[in-house]
Backbone bond lengths (Angstrom), bond angles and torsions (degrees), N, CA, C in turn:
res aa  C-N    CA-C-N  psi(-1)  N-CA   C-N-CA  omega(-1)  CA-C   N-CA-C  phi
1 X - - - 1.456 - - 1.525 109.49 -
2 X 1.011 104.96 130.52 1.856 111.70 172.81 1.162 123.74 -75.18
3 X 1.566 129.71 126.46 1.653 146.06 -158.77 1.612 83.19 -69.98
4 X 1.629 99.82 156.20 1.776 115.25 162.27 1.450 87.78 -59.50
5 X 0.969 118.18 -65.71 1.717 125.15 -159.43 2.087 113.35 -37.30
6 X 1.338 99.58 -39.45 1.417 116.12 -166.70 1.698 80.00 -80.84
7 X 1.292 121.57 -58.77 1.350 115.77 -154.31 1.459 104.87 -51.08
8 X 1.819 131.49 -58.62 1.524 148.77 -145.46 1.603 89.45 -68.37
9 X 1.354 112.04 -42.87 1.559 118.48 173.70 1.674 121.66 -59.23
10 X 1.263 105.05 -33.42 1.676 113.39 167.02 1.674 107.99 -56.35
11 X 1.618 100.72 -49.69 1.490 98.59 -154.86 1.193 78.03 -89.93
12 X 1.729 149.99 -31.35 1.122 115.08 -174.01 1.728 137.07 -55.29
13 X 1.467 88.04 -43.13 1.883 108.37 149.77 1.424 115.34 -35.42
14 X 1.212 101.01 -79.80 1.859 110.14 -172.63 1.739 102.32 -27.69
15 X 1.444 104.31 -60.17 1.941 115.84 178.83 1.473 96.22 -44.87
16 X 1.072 140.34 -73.53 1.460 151.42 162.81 1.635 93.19 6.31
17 X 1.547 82.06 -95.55 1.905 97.44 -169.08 1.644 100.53 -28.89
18 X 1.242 105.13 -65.42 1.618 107.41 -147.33 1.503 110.08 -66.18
19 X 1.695 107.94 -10.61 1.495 107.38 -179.81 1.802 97.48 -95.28
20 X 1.258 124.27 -31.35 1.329 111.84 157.91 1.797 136.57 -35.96
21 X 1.707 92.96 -44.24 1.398 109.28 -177.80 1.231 93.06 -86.58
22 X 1.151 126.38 -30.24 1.711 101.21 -159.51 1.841 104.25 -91.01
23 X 1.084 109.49 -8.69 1.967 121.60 -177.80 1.366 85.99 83.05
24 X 0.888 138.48 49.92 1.560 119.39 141.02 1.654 97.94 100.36
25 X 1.399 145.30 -1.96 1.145 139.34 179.31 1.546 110.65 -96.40
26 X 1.212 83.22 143.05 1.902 95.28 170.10 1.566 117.38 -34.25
27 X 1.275 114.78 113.14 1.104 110.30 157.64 2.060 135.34 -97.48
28 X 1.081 134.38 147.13 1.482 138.64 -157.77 2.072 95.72 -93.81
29 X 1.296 111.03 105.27 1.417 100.62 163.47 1.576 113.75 -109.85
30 X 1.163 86.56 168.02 1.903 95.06 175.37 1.518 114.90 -111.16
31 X 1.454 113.43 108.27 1.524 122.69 -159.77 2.042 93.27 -86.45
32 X 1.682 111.98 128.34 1.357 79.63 173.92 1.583 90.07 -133.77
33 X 1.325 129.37 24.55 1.303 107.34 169.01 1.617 114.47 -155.25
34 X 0.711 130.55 138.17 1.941 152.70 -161.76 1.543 78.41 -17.89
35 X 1.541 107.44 -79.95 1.884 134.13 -168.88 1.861 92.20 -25.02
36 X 0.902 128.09 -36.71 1.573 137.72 -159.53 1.473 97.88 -79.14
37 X 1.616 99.84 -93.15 1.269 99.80 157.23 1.737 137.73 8.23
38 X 1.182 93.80 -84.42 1.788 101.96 -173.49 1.663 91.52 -77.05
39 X 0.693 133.83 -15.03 1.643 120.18 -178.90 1.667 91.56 -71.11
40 X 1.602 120.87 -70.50 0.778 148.83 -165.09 1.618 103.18 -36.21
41 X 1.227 146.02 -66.30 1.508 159.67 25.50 1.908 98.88 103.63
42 X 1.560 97.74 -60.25 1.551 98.52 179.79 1.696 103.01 -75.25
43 X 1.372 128.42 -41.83 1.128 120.48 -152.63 1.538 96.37 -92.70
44 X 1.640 133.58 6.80 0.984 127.89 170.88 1.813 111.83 -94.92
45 X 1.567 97.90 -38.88 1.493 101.77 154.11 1.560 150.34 -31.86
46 X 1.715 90.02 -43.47 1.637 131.33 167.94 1.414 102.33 -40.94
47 X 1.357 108.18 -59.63 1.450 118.04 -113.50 1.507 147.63 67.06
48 X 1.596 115.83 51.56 1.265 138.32 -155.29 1.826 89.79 -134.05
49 X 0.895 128.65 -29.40 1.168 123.69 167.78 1.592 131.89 -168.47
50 X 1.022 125.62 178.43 1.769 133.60 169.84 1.283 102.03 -99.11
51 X 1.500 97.09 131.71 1.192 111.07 171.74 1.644 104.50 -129.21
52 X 1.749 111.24 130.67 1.701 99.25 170.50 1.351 84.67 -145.25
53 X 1.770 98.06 148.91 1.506 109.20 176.00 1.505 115.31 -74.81
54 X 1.269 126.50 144.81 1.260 119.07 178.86 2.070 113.59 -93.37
55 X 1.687 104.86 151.47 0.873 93.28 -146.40 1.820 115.70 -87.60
56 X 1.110 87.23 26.07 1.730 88.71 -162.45 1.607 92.33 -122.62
57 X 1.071 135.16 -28.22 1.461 129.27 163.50 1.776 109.95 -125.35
58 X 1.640 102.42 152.29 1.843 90.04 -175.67 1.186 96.04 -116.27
59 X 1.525 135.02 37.89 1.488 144.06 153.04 1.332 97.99 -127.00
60 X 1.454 125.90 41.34 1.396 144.46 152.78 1.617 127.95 -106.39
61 X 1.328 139.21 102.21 1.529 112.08 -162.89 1.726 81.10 -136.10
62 X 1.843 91.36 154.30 1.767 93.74 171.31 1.819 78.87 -116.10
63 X 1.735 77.67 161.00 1.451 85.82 -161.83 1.896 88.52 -145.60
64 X 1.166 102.89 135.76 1.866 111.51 175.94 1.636 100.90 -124.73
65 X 1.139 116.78 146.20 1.490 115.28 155.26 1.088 120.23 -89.27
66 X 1.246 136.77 132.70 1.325 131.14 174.00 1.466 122.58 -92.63
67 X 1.200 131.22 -156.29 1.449 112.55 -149.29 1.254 93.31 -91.74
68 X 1.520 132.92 -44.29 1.242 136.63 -160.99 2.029 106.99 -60.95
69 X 1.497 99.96 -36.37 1.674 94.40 154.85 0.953 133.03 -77.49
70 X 1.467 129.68 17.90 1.180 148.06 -179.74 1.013 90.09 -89.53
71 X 1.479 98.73 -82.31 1.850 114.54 -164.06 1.236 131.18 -46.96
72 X 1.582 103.84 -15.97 1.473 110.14 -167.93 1.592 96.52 -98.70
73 X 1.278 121.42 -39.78 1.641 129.49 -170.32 1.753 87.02 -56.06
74 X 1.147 119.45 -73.44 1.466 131.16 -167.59 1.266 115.95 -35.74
75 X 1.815 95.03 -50.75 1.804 87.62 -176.98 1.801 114.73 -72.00
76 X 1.632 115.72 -22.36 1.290 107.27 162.18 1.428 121.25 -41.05
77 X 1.214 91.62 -58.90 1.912 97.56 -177.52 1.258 133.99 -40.81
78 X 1.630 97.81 -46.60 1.412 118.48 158.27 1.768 112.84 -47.38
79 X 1.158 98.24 -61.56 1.413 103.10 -171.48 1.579 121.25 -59.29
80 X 1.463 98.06 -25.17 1.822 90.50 -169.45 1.875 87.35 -104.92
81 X 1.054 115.67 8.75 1.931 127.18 -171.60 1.264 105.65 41.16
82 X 1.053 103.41 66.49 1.740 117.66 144.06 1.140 119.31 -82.72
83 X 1.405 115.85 -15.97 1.580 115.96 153.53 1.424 126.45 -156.11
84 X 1.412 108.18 134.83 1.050 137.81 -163.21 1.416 115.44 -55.87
């Protein structure tokens, strides 16, 4: 079974990617289950990212990473050398 801890780190990644692809702009996800949620929720708590509900659906959220999820994803990378 996979730790909360392992999981917030999955999706913290996933935010990663999608703020890579997207250049740095907000991207719109579709939250559909509790597990999502509180991940979602913790890493805005952090300070790992913005989270605001969008206003036309409330299983709609835009979501940005901010720098400190930057910094922290990156220095993993570094650390486990995923990049050089």
């Amino acid at each position: 079974m996979i730790k909360s801890q392992e999981y917030r780190l999955g999706v913290l990644r996933g935010i990663y990617l999608k703020h890579v692809r997207s250049q740095g702009k907000e991207v719109i996800i579709n939250i559909k289950s509790r597990t999502e949620l509180q991940a979602y929720t913790y890493l805005a708590k952090r300070g790992f990212i913005s989270l605001n509900i969008e206003e036309t659906n409330t299983s709609l959220f835009k979501i940005q990473i901010l720098q400190l999820g930057v910094e922290y994803i990156e220095n993993l990378e570094v650390k486990d050398g995923a990049t050089a």
